[in-house]
Structure formats: C-alpha cells, structure tokens
C-alpha positions as CSV (number, residue, x, y, z in Angstrom):
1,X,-8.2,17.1,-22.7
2,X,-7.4,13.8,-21.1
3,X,-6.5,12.8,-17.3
4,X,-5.3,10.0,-15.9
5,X,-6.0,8.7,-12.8
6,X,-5.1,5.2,-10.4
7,X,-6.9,3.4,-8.5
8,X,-5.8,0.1,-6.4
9,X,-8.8,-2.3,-5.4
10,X,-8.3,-5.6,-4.1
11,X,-9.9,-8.5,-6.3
12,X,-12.7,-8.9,-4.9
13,X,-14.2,-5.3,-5.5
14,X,-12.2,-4.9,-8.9
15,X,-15.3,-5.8,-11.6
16,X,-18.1,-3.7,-9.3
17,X,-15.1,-0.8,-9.3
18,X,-15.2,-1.0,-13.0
19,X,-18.9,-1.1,-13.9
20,X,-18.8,2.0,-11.4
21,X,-16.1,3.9,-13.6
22,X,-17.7,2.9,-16.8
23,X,-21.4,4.4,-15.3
24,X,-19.6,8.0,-15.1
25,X,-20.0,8.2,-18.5
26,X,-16.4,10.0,-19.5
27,X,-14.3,7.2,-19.3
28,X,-12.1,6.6,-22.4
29,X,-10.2,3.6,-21.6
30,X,-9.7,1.4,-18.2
31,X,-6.5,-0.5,-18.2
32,X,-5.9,-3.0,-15.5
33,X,-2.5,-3.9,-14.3
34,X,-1.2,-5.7,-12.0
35,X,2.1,-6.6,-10.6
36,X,3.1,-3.3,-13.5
37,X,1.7,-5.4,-16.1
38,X,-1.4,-4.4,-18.0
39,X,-3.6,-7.5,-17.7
40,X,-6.4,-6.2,-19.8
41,X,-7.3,-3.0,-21.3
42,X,-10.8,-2.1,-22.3
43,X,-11.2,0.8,-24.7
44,X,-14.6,2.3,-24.0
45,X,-16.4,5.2,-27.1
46,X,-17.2,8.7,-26.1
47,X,-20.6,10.0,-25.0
48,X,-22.0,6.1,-25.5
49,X,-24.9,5.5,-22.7
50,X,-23.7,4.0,-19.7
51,X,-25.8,0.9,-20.3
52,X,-24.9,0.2,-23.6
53,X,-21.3,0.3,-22.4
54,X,-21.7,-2.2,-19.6
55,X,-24.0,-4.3,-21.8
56,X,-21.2,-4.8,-24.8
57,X,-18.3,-4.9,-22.2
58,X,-20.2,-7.7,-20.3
59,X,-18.2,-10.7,-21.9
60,X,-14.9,-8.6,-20.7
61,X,-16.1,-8.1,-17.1
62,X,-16.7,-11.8,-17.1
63,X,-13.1,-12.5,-17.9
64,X,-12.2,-9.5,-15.7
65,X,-14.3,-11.7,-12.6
66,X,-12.2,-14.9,-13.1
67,X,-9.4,-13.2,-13.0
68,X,-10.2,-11.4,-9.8
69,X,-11.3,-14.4,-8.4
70,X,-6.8,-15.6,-8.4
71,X,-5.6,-12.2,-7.6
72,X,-5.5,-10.1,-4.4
73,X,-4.6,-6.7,-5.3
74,X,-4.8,-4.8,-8.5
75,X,-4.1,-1.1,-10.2
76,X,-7.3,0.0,-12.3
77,X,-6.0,3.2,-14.6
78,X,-8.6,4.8,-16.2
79,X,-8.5,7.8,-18.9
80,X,-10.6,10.3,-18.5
81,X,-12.2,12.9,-21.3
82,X,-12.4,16.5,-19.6
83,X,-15.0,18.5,-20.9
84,X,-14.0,21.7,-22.1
C-alpha cells in the first residue's frame, strides 16, 4: 500500500528536506512541484540503503540545488510504501 503525502519548504531548505525523505528508507518517488507544475520527479527503488540512494541521486540533488537557489517556495510530494 502506498501514501501520499505534501510537504511545502521554501528553497533554501528544499535539497536537505529531500536527502532527509530519501534517509527514511520507504520512499518510492519524490516529485517536486512548484507553482502546480512538477519540476522534477525522482523515482527512488524499494528497500535500497539510504546511502546508495543519496549517492546515485547526487547529480539530481545538484540540479535540484540550482534550482532552489531561483525559487522561494516549493511543494515536495513524496510516495510512501507502507509496510504491511
């Protein structure tokens, strides 16, 4: 079973926000949007180590950085595996 849930972050805390969510461990997929437009969407595999996650996404948060950088506010929707 999957949940959604929102989160708005202003730009300057959007890529540490992020690396937190992807830490958790059961995140499927973080989707950023802003203004109601998804910006960029990062698909993230089940049960892979938190590390290994941030490590292979770190070109993305880079990208995700300069574009917090012209940006104020932001919605960060993540999908979440529940654990039966």
């Amino acid at each position: 079973m999957t949940t959604k849930e929102k989160f708005t972050v202003s730009g300057s805390q959007l890529v540490e926000k992020v690396k937190q969510l992807i830490h958790e461990g059961n995140i499927r997929r973080v989707r950023v949007l802003h203004e109601g437009r998804t910006v960029l969407e990062i698909p993230l595999s089940i049960g892979a180590p938190a590390a290994v996650a941030v490590a292979l996404a770190a070109p993305v948060l880079a990208a995700l950085g300069a574009f917090a950088a012209l940006v104020t506010e932001c919605t960060i929707e993540v999908e979440k595996v529940e654990k039966p």
